[in-house]
N, C-alpha and C positions, 0 to 999 in steps of 0.2 A: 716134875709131878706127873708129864703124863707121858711116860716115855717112848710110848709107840706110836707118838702121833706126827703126823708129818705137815710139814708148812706146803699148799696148795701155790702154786707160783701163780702172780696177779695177771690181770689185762683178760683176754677176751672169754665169757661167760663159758663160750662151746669149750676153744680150748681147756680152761680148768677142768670140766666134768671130763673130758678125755683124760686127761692128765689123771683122774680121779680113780679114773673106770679102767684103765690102764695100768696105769705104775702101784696104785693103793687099792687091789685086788682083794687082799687079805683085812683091810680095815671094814672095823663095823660101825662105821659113822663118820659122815661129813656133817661139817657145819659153815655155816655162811655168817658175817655176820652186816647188818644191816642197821646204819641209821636214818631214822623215817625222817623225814621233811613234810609239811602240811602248814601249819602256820605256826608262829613262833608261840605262843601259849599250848599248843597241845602238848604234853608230858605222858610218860610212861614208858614200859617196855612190854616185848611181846614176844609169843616164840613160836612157830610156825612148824607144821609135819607134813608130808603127804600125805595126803587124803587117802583114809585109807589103812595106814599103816599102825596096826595095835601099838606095834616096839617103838615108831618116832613119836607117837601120842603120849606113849607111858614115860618114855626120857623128856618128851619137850615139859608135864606138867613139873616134873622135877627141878627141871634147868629152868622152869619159870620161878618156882618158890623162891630160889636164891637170887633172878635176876630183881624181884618186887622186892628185895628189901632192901634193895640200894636206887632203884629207878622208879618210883611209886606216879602213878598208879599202877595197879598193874592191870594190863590192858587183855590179858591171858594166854591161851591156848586157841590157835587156832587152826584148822588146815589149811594147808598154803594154795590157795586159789590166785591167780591172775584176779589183780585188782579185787579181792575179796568177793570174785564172783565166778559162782558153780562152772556157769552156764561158757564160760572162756578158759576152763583146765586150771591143772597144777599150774604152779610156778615153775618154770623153765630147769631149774636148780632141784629141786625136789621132784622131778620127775624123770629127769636124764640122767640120774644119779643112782649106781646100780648098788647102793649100801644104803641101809637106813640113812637118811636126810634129814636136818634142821635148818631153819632159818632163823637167826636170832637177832632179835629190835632190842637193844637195850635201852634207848633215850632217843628220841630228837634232837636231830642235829642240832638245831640252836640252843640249846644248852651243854654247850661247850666243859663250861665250870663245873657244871656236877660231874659228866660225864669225865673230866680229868680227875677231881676229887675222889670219885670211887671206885676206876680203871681197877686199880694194882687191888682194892681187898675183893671187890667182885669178879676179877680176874682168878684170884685163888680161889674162893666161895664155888666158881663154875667147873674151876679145875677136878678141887675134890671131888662134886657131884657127879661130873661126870668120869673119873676113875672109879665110883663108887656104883654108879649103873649101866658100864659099861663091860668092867674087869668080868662080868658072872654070868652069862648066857640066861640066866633066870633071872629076870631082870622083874621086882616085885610089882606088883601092882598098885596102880597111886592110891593112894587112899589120902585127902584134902583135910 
């Protein structure tokens, strides 16, 4: 589905964005994906961009629409601050990352069950989206 995308190799944070910055020179997007922990009743998903950035704001509200209808609430769009604060910078990932960046919260981890329930259609759901605002350099404007 999305054929020019490459699997980032796991383990240490620096390495990957090397690896990123490096070998996927020609790519116009990385993403991360992340499941939040806080306490076992918090719920949702969420999707994160550098601060900053019009093109990771305009794909993260996109790739939010489809993560909320499988991970509800949806928790939104936000820029990706260090602990959701200004005052301590981007997030590490979204800032040493020389392509458009996302960071994507689909569910909290303690819900395991939904999160395997709706893997494989919201796995397709992000696929499409993001061949869809990603394939075209003019990448439309959100409109909610």
């Amino acid at each position: 589905m999305l054929p020019s995308a490459k699997v980032v190799p796991t383990g240490d944070l620096n390495r990957k964005v090397a690896w990123i910055n490096q070998t996927a020179k020609h790519q116009d997007l990385a993403i991360e994906i992340h499941f939040n922990a806080a306490t076992p009743t918090a719920r949702g998903s969420e999707t994160l961009f550098f601060p900053g950035s019009t093109r990771g704001q305009t794909i993260a509200y996109h790739i939010q629409d489809e993560l909320a209808k499988f991970f509800r609430p949806s928790r939104g769009v936000k820029p990706g601050f260090y602990q959701a604060d200004p005052s301590k910078g981007p997030l590490h990932f979204l800032k040493a990352t020389a392509c458009t960046s996302l960071i994507i919260e689909p569910e909290f981890i303690y819900h395991a069950e939904d999160i395997q329930m709706y893997r494989m259609a919201c796995c397709v759901a992000l696929a499409h989206t993001l061949r869809r605002y990603t394939d075209d350099a003019r990448i439309p404007d959100y409109v909610p």
